[in-house]
C-alpha positions as CSV (number, residue, x, y, z in Angstrom):
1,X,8.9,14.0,-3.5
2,X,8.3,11.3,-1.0
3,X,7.3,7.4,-2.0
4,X,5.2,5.8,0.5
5,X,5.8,2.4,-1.0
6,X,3.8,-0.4,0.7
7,X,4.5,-4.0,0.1
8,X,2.3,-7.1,0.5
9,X,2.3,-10.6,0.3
10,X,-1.2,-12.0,0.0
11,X,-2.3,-15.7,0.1
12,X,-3.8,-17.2,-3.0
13,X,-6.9,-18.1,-1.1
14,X,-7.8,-14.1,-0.9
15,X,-6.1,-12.6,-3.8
16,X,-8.9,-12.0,-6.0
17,X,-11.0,-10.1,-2.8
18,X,-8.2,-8.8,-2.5
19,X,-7.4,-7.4,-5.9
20,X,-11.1,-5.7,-6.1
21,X,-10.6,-4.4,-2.6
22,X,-7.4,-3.0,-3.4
23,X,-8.1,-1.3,-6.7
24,X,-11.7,0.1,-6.3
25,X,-11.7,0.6,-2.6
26,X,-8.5,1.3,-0.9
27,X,-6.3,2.5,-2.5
28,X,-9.0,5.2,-3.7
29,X,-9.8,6.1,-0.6
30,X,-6.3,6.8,0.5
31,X,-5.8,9.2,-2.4
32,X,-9.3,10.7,-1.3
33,X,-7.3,11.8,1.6
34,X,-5.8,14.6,-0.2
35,X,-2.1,13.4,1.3
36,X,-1.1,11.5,-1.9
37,X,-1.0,13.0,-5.6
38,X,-0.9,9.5,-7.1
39,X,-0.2,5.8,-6.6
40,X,1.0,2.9,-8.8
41,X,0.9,-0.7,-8.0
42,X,3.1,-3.4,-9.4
43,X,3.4,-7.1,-8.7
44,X,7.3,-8.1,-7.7
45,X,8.5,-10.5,-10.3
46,X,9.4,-13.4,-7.1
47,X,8.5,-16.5,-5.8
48,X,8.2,-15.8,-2.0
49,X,9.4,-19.2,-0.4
50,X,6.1,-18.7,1.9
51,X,3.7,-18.6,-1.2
52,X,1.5,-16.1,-2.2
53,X,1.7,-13.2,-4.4
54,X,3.9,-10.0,-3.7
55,X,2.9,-6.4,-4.7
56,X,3.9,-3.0,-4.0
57,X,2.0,0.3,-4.0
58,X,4.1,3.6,-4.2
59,X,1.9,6.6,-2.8
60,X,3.3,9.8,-3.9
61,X,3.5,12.7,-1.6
62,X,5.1,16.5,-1.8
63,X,7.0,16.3,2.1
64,X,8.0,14.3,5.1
65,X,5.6,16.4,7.0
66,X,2.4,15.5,5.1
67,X,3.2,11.5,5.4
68,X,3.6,11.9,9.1
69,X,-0.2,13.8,9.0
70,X,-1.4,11.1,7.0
71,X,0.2,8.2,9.7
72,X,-1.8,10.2,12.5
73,X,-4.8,11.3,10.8
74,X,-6.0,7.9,8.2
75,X,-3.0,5.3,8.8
76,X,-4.8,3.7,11.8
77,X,-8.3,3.2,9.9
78,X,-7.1,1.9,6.4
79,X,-4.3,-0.6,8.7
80,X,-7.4,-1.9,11.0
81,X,-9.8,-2.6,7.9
82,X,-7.2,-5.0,6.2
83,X,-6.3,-7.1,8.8
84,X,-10.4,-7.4,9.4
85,X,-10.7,-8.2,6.0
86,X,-7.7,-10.5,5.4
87,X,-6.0,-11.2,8.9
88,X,-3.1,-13.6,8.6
89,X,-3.8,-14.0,4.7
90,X,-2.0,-10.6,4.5
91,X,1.4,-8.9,5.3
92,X,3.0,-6.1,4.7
93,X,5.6,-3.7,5.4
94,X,6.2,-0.1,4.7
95,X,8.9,1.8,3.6
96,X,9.7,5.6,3.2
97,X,11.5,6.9,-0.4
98,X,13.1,9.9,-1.5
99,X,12.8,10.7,-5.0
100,X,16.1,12.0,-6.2
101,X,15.4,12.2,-9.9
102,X,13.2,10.7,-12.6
103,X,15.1,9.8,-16.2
């Protein structure tokens, strides 16, 4: 299994937009792509010297191959519409996983 784990800092001023955007609009809509079996987001427990508030959203996927479909094929709209919505109030990185196990 393959964790696409995306993680944001987003400015006070636009958090709660934010929040409702992210739980009853994107995050739906990427798992409406068929790419992802699940997601899960969690708020990291750290003050970010830059303010804000930090979360992280894990997308689930079976392979390698279907992430790099989902970069080409949805990555580009779901990226545009938060920086139109949120610009400089939002930013993020990405990062790929490997699930080894689960205890």
């Amino acid at each position: 299994m393959i964790l696409y784990n995306v993680t944001t800092n987003i400015h006070e001023s636009v958090h709660d937009q934010w929040m409702i955007w992210m739980q009853h609009k994107h995050i739906p809509e990427i798992l409406a792509t068929g790419k992802f079996s699940s997601a899960r987001m969690v708020r990291v427990l750290i003050e970010e010297e830059m303010g804000g508030v930090t979360y992280s959203v894990q997308y689930a996927t079976d392979s390698k191959e279907t992430l790099e479909k989902y970069y080409q094929e949805d990555a580009p709209a779901f990226r545009e519409e938060g920086l139109k919505l949120f610009g400089d109030k939002m930013l993020a990185f990405r990062t790929e996983l490997e699930l080894i196990a689960d205890y």
